[in-house]
C-alpha positions in Angstrom: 0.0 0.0 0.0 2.9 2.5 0.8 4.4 2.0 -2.3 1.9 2.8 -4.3 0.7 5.7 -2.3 4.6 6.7 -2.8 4.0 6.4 -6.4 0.9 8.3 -6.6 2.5 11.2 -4.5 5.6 10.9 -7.4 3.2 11.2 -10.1 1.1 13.8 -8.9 4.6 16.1 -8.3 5.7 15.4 -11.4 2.3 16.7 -13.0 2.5 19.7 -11.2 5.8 20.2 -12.3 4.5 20.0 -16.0 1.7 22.0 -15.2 4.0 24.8 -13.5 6.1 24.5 -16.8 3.2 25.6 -19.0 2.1 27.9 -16.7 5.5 29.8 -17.3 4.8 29.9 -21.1 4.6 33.3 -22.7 1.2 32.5 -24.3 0.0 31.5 -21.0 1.6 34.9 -19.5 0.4 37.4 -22.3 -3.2 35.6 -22.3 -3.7 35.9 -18.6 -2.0 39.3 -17.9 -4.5 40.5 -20.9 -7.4 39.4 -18.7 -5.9 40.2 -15.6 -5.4 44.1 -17.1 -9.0 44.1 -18.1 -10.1 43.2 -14.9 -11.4 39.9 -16.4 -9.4 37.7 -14.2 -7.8 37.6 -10.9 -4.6 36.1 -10.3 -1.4 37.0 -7.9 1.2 35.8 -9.9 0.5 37.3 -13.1 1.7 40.9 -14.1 -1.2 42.8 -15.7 0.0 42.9 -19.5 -1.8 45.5 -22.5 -0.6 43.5 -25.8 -2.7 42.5 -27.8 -3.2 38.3 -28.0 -4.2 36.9 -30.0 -7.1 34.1 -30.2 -4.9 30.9 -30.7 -2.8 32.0 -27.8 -6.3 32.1 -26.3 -7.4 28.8 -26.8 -4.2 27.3 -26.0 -3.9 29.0 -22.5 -7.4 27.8 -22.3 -5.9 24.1 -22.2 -4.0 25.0 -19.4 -7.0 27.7 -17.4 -10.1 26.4 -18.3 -11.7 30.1 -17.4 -10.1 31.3 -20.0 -12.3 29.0 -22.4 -15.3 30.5 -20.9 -14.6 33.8 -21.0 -13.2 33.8 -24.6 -16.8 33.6 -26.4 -18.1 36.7 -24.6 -15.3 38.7 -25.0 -14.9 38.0 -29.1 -18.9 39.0 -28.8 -18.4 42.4 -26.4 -14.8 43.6 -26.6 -12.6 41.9 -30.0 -10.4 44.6 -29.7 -8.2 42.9 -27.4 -7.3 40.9 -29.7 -4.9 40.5 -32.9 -7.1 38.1 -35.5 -4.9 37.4 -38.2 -6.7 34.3 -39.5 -10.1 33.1 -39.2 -11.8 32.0 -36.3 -11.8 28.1 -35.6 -15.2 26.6 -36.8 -16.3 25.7 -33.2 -15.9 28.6 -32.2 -17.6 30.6 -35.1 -20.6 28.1 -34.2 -20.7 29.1 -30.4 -20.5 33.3 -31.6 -23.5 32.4 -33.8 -25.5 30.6 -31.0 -25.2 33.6 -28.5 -26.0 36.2 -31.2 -29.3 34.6 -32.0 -29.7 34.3 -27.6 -29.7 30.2 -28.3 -26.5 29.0 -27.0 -26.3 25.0 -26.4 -23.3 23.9 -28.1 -20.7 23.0 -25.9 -16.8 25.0 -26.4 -14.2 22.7 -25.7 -15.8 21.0 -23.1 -17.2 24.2 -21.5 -20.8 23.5 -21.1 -23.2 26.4 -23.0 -24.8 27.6 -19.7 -21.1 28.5 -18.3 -19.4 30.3 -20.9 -23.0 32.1 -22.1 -23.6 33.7 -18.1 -20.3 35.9 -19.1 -21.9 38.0 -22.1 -24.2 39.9 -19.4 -20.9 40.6 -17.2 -18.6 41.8 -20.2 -19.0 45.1 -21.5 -22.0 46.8 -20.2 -23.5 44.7 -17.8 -26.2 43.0 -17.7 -27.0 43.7 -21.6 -27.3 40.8 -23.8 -26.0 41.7 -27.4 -29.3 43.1 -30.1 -30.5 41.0 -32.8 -30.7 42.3 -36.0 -34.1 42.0 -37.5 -35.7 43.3 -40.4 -39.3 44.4 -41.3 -41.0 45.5 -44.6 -43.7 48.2 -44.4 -45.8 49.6 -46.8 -46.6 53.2 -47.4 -49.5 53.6 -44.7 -47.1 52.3 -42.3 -44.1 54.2 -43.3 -46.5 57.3 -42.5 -48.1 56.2 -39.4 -44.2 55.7 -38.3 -43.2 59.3 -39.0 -46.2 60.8 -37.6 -45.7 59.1 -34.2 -41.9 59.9 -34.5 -42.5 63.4 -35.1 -45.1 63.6 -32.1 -42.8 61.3 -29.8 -39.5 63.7 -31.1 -38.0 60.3 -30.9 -35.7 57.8 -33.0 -37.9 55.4 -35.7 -36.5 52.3 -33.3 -37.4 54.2 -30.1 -41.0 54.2 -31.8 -41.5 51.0 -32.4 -40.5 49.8 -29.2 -42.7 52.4 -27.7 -45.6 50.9 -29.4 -44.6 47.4 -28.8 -45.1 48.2 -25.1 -47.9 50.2 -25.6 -49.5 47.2 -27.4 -48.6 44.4 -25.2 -49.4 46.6 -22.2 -53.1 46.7 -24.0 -53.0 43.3 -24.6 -52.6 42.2 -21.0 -55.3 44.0 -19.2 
């Protein structure tokens, strides 16, 4: 039994040793700093960095700090400045941006369930907003000129309207 306790403890040093070795990597280091800068991460160890990373330094960091594989869908969505994308995006992870676009995430990234790296897009950016869907409408004339009468009466935006009377509307509809 001791020796294979001994053997156990042996193995489990020698992972960490691996582990610590990646950990030292200067993928790992800009990756982490990165999120650490933006207030994205915490860690003690890690010197807050402003370099750009870029997205395959990303994922394989993630390999390493699995937060990083959560985080990395929301912040392509809400901030993609912070990073360099010099080649497309890998198809799994093109996929996962569609999902949360069209509010419908349930693919799993990497191993990160949807439900995990989706509760991020409300944190990131301006909180609590989830990012707009784009959708499009015809009208015909008679709506066109119901639309500019109300906009000129409200002094508002032709969206602002619209989502005026969509309240207005389901506010009616409920009593």
């Amino acid at each position: 039994m001791n020796k294979s306790l001994a053997w156990l403890q042996k193995e489990a040093q020698k992972r960490q040793r691996e582990f610590n070795k990646l950990k030292q990597d200067s993928r790992y280091q800009k990756v982490i700093g990165r999120f650490v800068h933006e207030k994205l991460l915490i860690s003690s160890d890690i010197i807050p960095r402003r370099n750009l990373i870029t997205v395959d330094d990303a994922l394989w960091a993630g390999n390493i700090e699995v937060r990083i594989l959560e985080l990395l869908p929301a912040i392509l969505l809400k901030h993609p400045k912070l990073f360099l994308i010099p080649k497309p995006l890998p198809k799994d992870l093109i996929r996962v941006l569609q999902e949360i676009k069209k509010g419908k995430a349930k693919t799993p990234f990497r191993g990160i369930e949807a439900d995990r790296y989706e509760s991020w897009v409300k944190r990131i950016g301006r909180k609590g907003k989830y990012p707009t869907l784009l959708k499009t409408y015809r009208f015909n004339q008679e709506d066109l000129e119901i639309l500019e009468k109300l906009r000129k009466n409200w002094n508002s935006d032709e969206i602002s309207v619209i989502r005026k009377a969509l309240k207005f509307s389901l506010s009616n509809f409920q009593k």
